[in-house]
C-alpha positions in Angstrom: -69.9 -86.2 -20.5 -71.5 -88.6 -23.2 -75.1 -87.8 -21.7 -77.2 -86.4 -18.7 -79.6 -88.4 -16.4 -81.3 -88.2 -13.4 -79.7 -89.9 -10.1 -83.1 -90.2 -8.9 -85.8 -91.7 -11.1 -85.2 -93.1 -14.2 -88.2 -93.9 -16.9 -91.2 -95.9 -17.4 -91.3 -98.1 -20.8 -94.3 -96.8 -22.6 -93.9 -99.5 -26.0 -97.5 -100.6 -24.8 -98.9 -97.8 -23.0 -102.5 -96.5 -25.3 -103.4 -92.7 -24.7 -106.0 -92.6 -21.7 -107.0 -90.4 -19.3 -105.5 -91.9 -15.7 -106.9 -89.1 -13.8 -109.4 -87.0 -14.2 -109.2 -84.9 -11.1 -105.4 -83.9 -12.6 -105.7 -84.3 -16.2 -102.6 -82.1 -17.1 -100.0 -84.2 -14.8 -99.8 -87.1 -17.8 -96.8 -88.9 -17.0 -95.7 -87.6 -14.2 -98.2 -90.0 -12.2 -95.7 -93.1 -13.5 -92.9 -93.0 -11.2 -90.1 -95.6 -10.9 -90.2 -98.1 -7.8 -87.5 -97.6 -4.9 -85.3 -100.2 -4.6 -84.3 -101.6 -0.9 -81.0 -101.4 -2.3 -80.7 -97.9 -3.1 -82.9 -97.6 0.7 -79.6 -99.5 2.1 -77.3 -97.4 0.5 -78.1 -94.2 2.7 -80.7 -96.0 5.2 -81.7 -94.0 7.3 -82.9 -96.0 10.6 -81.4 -98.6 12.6 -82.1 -101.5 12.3 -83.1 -101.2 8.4 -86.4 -101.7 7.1 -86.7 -105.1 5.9 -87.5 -105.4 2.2 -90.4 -106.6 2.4 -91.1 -103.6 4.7 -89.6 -101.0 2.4 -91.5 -102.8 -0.8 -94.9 -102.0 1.0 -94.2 -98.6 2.3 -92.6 -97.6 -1.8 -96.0 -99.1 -2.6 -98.0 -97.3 -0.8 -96.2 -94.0 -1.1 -97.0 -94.6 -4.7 -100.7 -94.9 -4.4 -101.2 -92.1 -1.6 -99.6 -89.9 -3.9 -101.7 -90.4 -6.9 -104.5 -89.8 -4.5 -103.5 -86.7 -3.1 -102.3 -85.0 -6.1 -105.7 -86.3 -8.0 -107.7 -84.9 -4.8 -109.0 -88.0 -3.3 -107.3 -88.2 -0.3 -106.2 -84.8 1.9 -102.5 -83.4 2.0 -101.3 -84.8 4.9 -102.2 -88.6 3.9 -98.4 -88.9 2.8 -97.0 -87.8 6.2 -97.3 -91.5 7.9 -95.9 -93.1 5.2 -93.3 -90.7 4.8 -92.1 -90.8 8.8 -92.2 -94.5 8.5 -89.6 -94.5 5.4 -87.3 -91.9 7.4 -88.0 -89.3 5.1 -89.5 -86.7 7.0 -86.5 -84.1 7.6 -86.4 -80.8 6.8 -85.5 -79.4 3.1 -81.2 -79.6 2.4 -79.9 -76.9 0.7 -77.5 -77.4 -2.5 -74.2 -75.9 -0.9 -72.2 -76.7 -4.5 -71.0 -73.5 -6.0 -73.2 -72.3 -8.9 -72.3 -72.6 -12.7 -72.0 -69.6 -14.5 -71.9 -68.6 -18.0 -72.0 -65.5 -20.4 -74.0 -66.9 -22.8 -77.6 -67.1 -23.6 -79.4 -70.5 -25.2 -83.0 -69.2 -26.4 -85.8 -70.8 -25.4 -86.4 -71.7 -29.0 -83.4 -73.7 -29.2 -84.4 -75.6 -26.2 -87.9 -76.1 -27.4 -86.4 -77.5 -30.7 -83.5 -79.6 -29.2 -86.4 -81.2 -27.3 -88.6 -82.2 -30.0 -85.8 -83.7 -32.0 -86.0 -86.3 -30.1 -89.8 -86.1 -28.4 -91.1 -85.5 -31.7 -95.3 -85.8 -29.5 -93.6 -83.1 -27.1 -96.1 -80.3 -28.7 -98.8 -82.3 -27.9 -98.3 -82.4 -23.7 -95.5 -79.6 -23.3 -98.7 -77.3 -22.7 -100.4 -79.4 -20.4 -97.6 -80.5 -18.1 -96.2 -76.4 -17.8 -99.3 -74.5 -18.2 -101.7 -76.9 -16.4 -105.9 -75.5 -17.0 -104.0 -72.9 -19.0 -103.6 -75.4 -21.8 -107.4 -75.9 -23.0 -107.2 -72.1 -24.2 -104.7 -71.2 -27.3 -101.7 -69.8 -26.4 -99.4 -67.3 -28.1 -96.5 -68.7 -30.0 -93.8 -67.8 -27.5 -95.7 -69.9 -24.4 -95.9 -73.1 -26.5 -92.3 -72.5 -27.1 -91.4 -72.1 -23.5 -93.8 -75.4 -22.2 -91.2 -77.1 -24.8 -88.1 -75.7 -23.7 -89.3 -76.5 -19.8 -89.7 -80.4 -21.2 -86.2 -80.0 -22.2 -84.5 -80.1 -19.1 -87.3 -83.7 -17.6 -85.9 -86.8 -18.1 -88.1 -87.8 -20.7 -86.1 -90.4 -22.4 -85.3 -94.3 -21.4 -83.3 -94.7 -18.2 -84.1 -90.9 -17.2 -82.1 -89.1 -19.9 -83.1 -85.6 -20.6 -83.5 -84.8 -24.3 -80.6 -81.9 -24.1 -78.4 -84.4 -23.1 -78.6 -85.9 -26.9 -78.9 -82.8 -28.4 -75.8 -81.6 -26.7 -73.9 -85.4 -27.4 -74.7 -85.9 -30.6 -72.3 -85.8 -33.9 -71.7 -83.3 -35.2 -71.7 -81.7 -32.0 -73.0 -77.9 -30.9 -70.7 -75.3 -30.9 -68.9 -74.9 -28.1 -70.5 -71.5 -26.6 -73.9 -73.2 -27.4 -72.9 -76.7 -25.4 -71.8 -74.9 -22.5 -75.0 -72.7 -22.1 -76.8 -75.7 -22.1 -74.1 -77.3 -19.5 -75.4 -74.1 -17.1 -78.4 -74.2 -17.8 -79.0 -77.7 -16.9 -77.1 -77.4 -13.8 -79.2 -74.0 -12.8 -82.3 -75.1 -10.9 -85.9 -73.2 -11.9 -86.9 -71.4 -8.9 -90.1 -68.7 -8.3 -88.8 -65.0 -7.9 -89.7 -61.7 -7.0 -88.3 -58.9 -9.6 -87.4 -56.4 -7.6 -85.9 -53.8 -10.7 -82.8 -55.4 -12.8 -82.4 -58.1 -9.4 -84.1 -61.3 -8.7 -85.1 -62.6 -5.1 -86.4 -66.1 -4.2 -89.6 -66.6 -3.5 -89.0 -70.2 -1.9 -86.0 -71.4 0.1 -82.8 -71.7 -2.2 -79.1 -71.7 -2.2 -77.6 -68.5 -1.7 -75.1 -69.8 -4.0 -77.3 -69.9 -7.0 -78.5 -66.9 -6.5 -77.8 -64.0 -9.2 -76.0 -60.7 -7.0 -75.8 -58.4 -10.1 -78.4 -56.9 -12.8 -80.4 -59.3 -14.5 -80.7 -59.6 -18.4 -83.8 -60.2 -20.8 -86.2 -59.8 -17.3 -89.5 -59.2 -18.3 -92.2 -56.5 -17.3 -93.9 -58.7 -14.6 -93.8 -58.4 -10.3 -93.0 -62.6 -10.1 -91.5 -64.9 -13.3 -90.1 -68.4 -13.1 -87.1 -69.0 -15.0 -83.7 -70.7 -14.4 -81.6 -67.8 -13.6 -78.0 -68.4 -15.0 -75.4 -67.0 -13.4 -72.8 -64.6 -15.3 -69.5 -63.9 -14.5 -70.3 -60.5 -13.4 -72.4 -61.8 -10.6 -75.5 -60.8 -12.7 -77.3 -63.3 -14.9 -79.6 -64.5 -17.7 -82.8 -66.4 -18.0 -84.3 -69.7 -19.7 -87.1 -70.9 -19.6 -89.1 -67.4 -18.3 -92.5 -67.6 -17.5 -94.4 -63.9 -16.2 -96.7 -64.0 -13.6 -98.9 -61.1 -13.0 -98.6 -61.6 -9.2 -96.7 -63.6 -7.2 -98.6 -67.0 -6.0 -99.7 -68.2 -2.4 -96.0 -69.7 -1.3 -97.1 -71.8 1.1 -99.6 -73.2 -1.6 -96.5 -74.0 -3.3 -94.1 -74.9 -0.9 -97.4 -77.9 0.0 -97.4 -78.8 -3.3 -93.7 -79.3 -3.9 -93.2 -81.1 -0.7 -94.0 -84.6 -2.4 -91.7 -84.1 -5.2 -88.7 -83.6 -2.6 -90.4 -87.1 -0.9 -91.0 -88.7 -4.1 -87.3 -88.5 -5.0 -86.1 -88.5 -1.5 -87.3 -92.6 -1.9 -84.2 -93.4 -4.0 -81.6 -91.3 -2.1 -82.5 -89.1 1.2 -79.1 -87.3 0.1 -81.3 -85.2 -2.4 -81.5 -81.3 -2.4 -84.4 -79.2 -2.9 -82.3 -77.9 -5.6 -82.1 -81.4 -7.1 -85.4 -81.8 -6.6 -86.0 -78.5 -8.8 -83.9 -79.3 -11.7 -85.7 -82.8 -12.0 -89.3 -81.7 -10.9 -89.4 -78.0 -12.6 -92.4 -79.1 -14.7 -94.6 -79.3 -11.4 -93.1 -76.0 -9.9 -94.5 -74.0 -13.2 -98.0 -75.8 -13.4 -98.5 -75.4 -9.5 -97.9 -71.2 -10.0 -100.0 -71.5 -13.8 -103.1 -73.5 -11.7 -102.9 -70.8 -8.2 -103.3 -68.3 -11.1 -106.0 -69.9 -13.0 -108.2 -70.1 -9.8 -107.4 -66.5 -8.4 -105.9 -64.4 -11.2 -107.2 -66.1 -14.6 -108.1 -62.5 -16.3 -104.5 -60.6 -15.3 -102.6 -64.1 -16.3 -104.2 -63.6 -19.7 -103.6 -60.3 -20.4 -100.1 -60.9 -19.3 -99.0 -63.6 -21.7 -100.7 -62.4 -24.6 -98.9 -59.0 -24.5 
């Protein structure tokens, strides 16, 4: 594999873009409100009424999916604004699970690796990493380790032209990683973040996920906290390792999350309605940790704190 992309949304040309605030009611989304137009082609490929929407059709109801989700994420229109627009574009189904077997691998790539792979070739990525992982957390200074972390999360978006993640250069380029180091990556790419419970040395999933991908054995460098997010990679054992783990003191309101996640399964579901929640996860993971990081800023700021700055 020469590189890694999305399937679902590639990226938005910022030559021209100046620095601005878009919108003030979510200032820590940043890019994330730039999302790539559906195509009635890529609607036809896996259309899901009959007879098809017309293009015109479709090109209005993309449009406005685009605009109704600015506004609800931004907090000027209510939750369920999307739902009409959604039924109308036959997206409205219930989540599909990822029934692919999991990758595994005995490795471990730090987080610090990640972090720097990513700024290799997001050199700004230290400027937003913060604000896109950690959400209202950002405005305050962070220990070292959590503005590692908010890089190594970036690592896995697609960030680059045409969707391309930034570990899918570090990982292509000449002279290439070593071997053990590439195929980490490799699993770690393919292993979706997801909200757990610790329950001891085990890991349970807080939100719906593939039984698959989900670690049977003893889990390694866990950390002293009831909830963490992490992409939980699978060993041979059956146990498993993490990247990309972020503590939480408690675990947050799931069906908070779940509400909030919901239009990243829709947003993505626009360009193919074959899409998994886990596919949805492994593209979307940056919203996932700043939904959990802004629950905890409104009910468990104090705890949070003391918790990362241990």
């Amino acid at each position: 594999m020469s590189r890694w992309r999305t399937a679902l949304e590639g990226s938005v040309d910022y030559n021209d873009v100046f620095p601005t605030l878009l919108h003030p009611a979510d200032p820590w989304a940043g890019d994330e409100y730039d999302m790539t137009v559906a195509t009635h082609a890529g609607y036809l490929h896996c259309c899901p009424h009959d007879p098809p929407l017309s293009a015109d059709a479709h090109t209005a109801l993309d449009a406005r999916f685009r605009d109704t989700y600015r506004a609800v994420l931004s907090g000027a229109e209510p939750w369920d604004a999307l739902a009409p627009i959604v039924s109308a574009l036959g997206l409205d189904f219930p989540l599909k699970l990822d029934r692919r077997p999991g990758p595994t691998d005995p490795g471990r790539v730090t987080d610090a690796v990640l972090a720097e792979m990513c700024e290799d070739y997001v050199p700004d990525i230290g400027v937003v990493a913060l604000d896109r992982v950690l959400g209202p957390f950002a405005e305050e200074p962070q220990p070292r380790w959590l503005r590692v972390l908010a890089g190594a999360v970036m690592s896995f978006a697609p960030l680059l032209r045409e969707g391309v993640m930034p570990l899918s250069r570090a990982v292509a380029k000449k002279p290439r990683p070593p071997a053990a180091l590439s195929a980490s990556i490799r699993a770690a790419v393919r292993t979706p973040p997801m909200l757990w419970h610790v329950e001891g040395d085990r890991l349970r999933p807080a939100l719906p996920f593939s039984d698959r991908l989900v670690p049977k054995g003893a889990v390694a460098n866990l950390p002293d906290a009831p909830a963490v997010v992490a992409r939980a990679v699978r060993a041979p054992d059956g146990g498993a390792w993490l990247a990309c783990a972020l503590p939480l003191p408690v675990c947050p309101d799931l069906a908070i999350v779940q509400r909030r996640m919901w239009p990243e399964v829709w947003r993505l579901r626009r360009h193919d309605i074959r899409v998994t929640w886990e596919d949805v996860l492994r593209d979307r993971g940056e919203a996932l940790y700043r939904t959990c990081s802004e629950w905890l800023w409104w009910h468990e700021p104090d705890a949070t704190r003391e918790l990362w700055r241990r």
